[in-house]
C-alpha positions as CSV (number, residue, x, y, z in Angstrom):
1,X,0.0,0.0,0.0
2,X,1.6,3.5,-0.9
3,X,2.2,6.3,1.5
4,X,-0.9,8.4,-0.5
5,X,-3.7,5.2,0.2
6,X,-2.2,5.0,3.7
7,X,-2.8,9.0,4.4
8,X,-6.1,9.0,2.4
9,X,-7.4,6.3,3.9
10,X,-6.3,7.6,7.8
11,X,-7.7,10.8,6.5
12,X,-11.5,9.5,5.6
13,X,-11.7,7.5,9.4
14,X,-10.5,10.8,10.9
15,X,-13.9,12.8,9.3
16,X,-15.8,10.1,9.9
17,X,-15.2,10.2,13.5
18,X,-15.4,14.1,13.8
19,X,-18.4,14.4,12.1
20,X,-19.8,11.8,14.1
21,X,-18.6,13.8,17.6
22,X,-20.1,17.0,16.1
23,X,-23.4,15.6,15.7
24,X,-23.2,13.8,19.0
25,X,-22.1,17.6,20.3
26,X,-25.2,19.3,18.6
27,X,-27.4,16.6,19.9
28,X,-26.4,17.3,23.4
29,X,-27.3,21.0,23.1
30,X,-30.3,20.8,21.3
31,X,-32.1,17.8,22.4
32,X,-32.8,17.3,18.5
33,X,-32.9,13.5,18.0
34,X,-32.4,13.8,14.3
35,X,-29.0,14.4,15.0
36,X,-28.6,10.7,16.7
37,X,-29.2,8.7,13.3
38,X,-26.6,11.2,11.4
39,X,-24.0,10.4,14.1
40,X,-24.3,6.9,13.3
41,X,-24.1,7.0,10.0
42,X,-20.7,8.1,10.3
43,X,-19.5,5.4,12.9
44,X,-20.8,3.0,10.9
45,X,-19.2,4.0,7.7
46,X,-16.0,4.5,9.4
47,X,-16.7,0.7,10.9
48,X,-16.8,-0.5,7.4
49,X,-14.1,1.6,5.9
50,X,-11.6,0.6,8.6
51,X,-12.7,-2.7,8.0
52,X,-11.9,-2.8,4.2
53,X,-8.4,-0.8,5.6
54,X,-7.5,-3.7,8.0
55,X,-7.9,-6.0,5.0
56,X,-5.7,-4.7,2.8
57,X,-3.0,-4.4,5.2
58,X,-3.2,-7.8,6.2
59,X,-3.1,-9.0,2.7
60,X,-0.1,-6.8,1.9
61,X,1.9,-8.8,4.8
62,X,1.0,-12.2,3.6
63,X,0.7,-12.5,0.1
64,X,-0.7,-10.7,-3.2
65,X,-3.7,-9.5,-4.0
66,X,-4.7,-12.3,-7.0
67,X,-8.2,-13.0,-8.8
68,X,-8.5,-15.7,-5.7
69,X,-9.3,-12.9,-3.5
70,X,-9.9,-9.7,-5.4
71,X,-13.2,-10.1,-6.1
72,X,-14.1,-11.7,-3.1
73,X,-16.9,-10.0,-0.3
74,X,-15.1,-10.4,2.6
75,X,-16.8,-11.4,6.3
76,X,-20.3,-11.4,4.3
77,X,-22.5,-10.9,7.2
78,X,-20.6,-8.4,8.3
79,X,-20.9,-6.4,5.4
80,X,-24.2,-7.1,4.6
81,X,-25.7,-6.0,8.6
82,X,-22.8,-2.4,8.3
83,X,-24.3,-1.7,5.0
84,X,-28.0,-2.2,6.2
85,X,-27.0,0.0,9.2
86,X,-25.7,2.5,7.1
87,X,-28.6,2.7,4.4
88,X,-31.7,2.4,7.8
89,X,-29.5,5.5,8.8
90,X,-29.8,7.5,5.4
91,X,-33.2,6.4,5.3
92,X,-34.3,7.5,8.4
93,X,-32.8,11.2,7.5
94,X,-34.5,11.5,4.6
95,X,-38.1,10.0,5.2
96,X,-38.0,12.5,8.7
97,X,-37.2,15.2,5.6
98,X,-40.6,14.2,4.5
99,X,-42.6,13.7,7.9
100,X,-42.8,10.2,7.1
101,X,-42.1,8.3,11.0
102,X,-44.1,4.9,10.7
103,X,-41.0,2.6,11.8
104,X,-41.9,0.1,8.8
105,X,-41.0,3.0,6.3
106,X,-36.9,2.2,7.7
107,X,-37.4,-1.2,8.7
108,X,-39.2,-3.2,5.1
109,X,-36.1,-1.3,3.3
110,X,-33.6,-2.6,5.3
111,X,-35.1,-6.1,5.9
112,X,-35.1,-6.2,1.9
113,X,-31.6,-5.0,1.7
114,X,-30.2,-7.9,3.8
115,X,-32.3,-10.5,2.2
116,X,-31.0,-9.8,-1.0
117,X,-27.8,-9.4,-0.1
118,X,-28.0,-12.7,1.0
119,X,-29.3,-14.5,-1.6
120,X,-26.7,-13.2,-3.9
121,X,-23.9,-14.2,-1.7
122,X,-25.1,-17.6,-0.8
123,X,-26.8,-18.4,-4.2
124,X,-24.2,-17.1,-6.8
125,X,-20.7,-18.5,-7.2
126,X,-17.0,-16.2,-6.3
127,X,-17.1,-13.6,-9.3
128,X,-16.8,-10.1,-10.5
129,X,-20.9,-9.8,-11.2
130,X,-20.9,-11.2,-7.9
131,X,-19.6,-8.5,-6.1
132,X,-20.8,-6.3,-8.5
133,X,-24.4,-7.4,-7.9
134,X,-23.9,-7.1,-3.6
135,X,-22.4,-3.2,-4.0
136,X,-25.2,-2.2,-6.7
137,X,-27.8,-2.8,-4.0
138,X,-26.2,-0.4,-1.7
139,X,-27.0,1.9,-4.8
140,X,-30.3,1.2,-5.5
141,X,-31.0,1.3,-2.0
142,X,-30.0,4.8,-1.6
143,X,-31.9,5.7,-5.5
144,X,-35.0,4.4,-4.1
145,X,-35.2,6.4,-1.0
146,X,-34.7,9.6,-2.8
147,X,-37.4,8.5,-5.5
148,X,-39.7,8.5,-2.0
149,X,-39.0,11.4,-1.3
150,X,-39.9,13.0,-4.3
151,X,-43.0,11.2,-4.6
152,X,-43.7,12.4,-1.1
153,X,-43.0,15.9,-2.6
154,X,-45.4,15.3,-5.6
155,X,-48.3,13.9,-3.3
156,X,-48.4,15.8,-0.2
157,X,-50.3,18.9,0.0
158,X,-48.3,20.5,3.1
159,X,-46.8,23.3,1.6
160,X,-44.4,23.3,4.8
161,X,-43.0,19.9,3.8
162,X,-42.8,20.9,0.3
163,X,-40.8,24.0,1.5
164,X,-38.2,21.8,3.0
165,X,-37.4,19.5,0.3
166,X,-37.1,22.2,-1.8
167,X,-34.5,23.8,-0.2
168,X,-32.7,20.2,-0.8
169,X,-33.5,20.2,-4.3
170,X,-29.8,21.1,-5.1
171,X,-28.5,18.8,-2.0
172,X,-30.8,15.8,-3.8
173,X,-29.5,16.8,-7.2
174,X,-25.8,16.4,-6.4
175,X,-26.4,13.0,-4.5
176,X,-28.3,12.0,-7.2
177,X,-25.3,12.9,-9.0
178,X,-23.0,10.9,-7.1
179,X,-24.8,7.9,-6.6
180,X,-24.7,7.8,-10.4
181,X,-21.1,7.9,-10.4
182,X,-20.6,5.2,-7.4
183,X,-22.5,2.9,-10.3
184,X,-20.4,3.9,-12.8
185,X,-17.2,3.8,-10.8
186,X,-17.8,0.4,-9.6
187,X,-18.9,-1.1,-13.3
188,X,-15.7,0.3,-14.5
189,X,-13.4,-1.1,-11.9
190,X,-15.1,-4.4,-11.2
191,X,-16.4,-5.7,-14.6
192,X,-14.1,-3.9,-16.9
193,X,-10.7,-3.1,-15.0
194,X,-8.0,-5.7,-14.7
195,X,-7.1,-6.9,-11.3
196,X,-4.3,-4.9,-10.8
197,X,0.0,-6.2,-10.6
198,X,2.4,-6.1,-8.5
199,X,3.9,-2.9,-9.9
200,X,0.7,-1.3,-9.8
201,X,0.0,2.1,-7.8
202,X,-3.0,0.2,-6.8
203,X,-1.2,-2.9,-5.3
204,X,-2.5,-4.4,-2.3
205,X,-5.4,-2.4,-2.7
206,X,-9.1,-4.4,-2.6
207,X,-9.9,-1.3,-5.2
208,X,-13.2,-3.6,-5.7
209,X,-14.3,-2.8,-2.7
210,X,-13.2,0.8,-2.5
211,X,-15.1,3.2,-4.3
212,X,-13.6,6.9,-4.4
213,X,-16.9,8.6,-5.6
214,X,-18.6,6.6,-2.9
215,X,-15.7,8.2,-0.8
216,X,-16.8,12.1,-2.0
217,X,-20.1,11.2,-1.2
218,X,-19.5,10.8,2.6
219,X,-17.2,14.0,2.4
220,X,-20.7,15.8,0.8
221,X,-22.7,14.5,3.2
222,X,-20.4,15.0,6.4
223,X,-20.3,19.4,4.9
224,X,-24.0,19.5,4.9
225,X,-24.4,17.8,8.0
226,X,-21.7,19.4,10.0
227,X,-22.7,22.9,9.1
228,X,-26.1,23.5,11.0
229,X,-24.7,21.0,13.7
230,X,-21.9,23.9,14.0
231,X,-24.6,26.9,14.2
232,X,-26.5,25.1,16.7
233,X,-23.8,24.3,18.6
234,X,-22.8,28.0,18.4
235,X,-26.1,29.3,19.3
236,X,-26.4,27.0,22.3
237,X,-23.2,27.6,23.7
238,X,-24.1,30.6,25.5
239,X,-27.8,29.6,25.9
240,X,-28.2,25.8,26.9
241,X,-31.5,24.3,26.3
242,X,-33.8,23.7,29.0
243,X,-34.3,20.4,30.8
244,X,-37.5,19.1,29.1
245,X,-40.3,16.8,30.6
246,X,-41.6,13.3,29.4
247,X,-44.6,14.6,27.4
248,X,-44.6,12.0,24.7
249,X,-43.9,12.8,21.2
250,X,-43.5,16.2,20.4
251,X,-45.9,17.5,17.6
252,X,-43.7,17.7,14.3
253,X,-45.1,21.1,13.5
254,X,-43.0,22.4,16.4
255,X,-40.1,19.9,16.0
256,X,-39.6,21.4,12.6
257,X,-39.9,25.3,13.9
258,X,-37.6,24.5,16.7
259,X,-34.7,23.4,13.9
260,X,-35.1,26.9,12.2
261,X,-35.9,29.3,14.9
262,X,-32.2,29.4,16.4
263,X,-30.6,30.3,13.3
264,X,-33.6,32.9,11.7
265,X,-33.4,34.4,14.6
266,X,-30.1,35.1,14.9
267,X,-30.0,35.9,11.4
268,X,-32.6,39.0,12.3
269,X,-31.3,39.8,15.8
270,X,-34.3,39.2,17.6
271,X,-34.3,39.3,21.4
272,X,-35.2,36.0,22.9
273,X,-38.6,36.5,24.3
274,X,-39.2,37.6,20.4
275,X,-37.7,34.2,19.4
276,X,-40.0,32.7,22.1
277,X,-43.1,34.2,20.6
278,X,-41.8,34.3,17.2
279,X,-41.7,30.0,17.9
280,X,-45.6,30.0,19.1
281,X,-46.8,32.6,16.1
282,X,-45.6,29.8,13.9
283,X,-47.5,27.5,15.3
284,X,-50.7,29.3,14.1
285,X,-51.3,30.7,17.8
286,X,-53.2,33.9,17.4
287,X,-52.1,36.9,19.9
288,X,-54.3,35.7,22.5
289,X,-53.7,32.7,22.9
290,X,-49.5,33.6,22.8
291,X,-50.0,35.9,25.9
292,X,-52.0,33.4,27.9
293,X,-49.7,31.3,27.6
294,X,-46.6,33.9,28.7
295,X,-48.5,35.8,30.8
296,X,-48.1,38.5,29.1
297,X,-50.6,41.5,27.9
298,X,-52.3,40.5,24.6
299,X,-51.0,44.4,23.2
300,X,-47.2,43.2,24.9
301,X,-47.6,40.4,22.5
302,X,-48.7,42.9,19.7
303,X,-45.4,44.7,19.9
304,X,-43.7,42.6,19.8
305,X,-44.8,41.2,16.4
306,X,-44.7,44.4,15.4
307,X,-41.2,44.6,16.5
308,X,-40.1,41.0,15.2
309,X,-41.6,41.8,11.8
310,X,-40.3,45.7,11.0
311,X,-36.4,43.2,12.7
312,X,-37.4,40.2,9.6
313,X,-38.6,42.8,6.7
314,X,-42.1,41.6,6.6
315,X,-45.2,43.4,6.3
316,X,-47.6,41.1,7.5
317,X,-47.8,37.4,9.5
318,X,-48.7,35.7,6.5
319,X,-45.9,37.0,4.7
320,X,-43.5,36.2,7.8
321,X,-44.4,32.7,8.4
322,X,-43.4,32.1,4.6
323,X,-40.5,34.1,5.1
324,X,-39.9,31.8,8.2
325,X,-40.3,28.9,6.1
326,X,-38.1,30.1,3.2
327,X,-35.2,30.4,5.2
């Protein structure tokens, strides 16, 4: 293995693991369990890249990589339970995108996933549309979920919910994108590409079970994760949450304002008993209901929608919830 796989290789585990401890970080500040499922992404992928690492090294102290083992799916169960772990991660990120949180929505995916995967491990013999056929899943896997969330999109009325995913219209896109290059990539390298020699910048290397676009992939996904884990972390860290009660499951309308509400307001400077009523406005609370609930005077309340909309640019509520939901 050369000193550039060795680095690279170190390199990927490394922001696997940070980004992992920054959404454990923003989880601990904000209480927001969405962040749990994104951490684990990461440790799992680092699991099953440092897996695919110890490999290679072993096989560079005892003998060549040959076509006896380069095309072979090494520790299959393991591989095929990390990779389910992985995918019921991504899924569950993206169907919460979509206020989809009926457990079998994660759980038929990923029992399918592992079932196939079996079947073409047990059923077909050692060969390069072998392992082929158990990566592509991964892939189709990952096609399928965002082809539910666009039909999510496409059906659903809630012009909220329709709001957030397109916002990650561009974020889909380039996923899209990449997931189309991980295919192509891994047709290339296991179906056409010679295994390669000894003399090979690619020696010792399982490169069929690598996959560098697969590689930019998590580095895409670990930016857009990281970056609002890092606001909220920066938000909190002079303001830590409040200790909440056992209420049951929070209502997803307000799960979804609390996510924006720290960062719009900041954005406009608002004060935070503006944030604080700002938060129940969304909701669809009218001004009397808002200052029972504060105690406050219905006209302190007025003022300070008055106030939070001359601080956000709007003229109206209407036009600030949509601003609120824009942002």
């Amino acid at each position: 293995m050369s000193l550039f796989f060795f680095v690279y290789t170190i390199a990927l585990l490394f922001i696997c693991i940070a980004t992992a401890s920054i959404c454990g970080a923003a989880w601990a500040v904000s209480h927001r369990n969405r962040y749990i499922p994104q951490a684990l992404f990461f440790i799992f992928y680092f699991a099953e890249l440092a897996s695919i690492f110890g490999s290679e090294w072993m096989v560079q102290n005892i003998s060549n990589i040959n076509p006896s083992n380069y095309y072979d799916i090494d520790l299959p169960a393991f591989r095929i339970l990390i990779g389910a772990a992985i995918l019921s991660c991504f899924w569950y990120v993206v169907l919460d995108i979509v206020d989809v949180h009926q457990l079998r929505a994660v759980v038929i995916p990923t029992i399918i996933f592992i079932c196939v995967c079996t079947l073409i491990v047990a059923a077909m013999p050692y060969s390069a549309l072998r392992q082929w056929l158990f990566y592509t899943m991964r892939q189709i896997s990952l096609i399928a979920c965002l082809v539910y969330a666009r039909y999510r999109y496409h059906k659903s009325n809630d012009e909220i919910m329709q709001q957030r995913i397109t916002k990650r219209t561009h974020m889909m896109t380039i996923l899209s994108a990449l997931i189309v290059c991980i295919l192509i990539e891994d047709t290339f390298v296991i179906l056409d590409l010679p295994i390669p020699g000894p003399d090979s910048i690619f020696a010792a290397l399982f490169l069929s079970s690598r996959n560098f676009s697969e590689n930019i992939m998590m580095l895409y996904l670990a930016y857009t994760v990281v970056r609002p884990a890092f606001e909220i972390i920066s938000l909190h860290f002079n303001e830590p949450p409040e200790a909440k009660t056992d209420e049951g499951e929070v209502n997803r309308l307000t799960g979804h304002i609390e996510d924006r509400l720290p960062a719009y307001a900041a954005a406009h400077g608002l004060s935070k008993r503006e944030r604080e009523i700002l938060g129940l406005a969304m909701q669809g609370k009218s001004n009397r209901e808002i200052a029972n609930e504060l105690i406050l005077a219905e006209g302190t309340i007025k003022t300070h929608l008055h106030n939070i909309m001359k601080k956000c640019g709007q003229a109206n509520r209407e036009a600030l919830r949509k601003d609120f939901w824009a942002s």
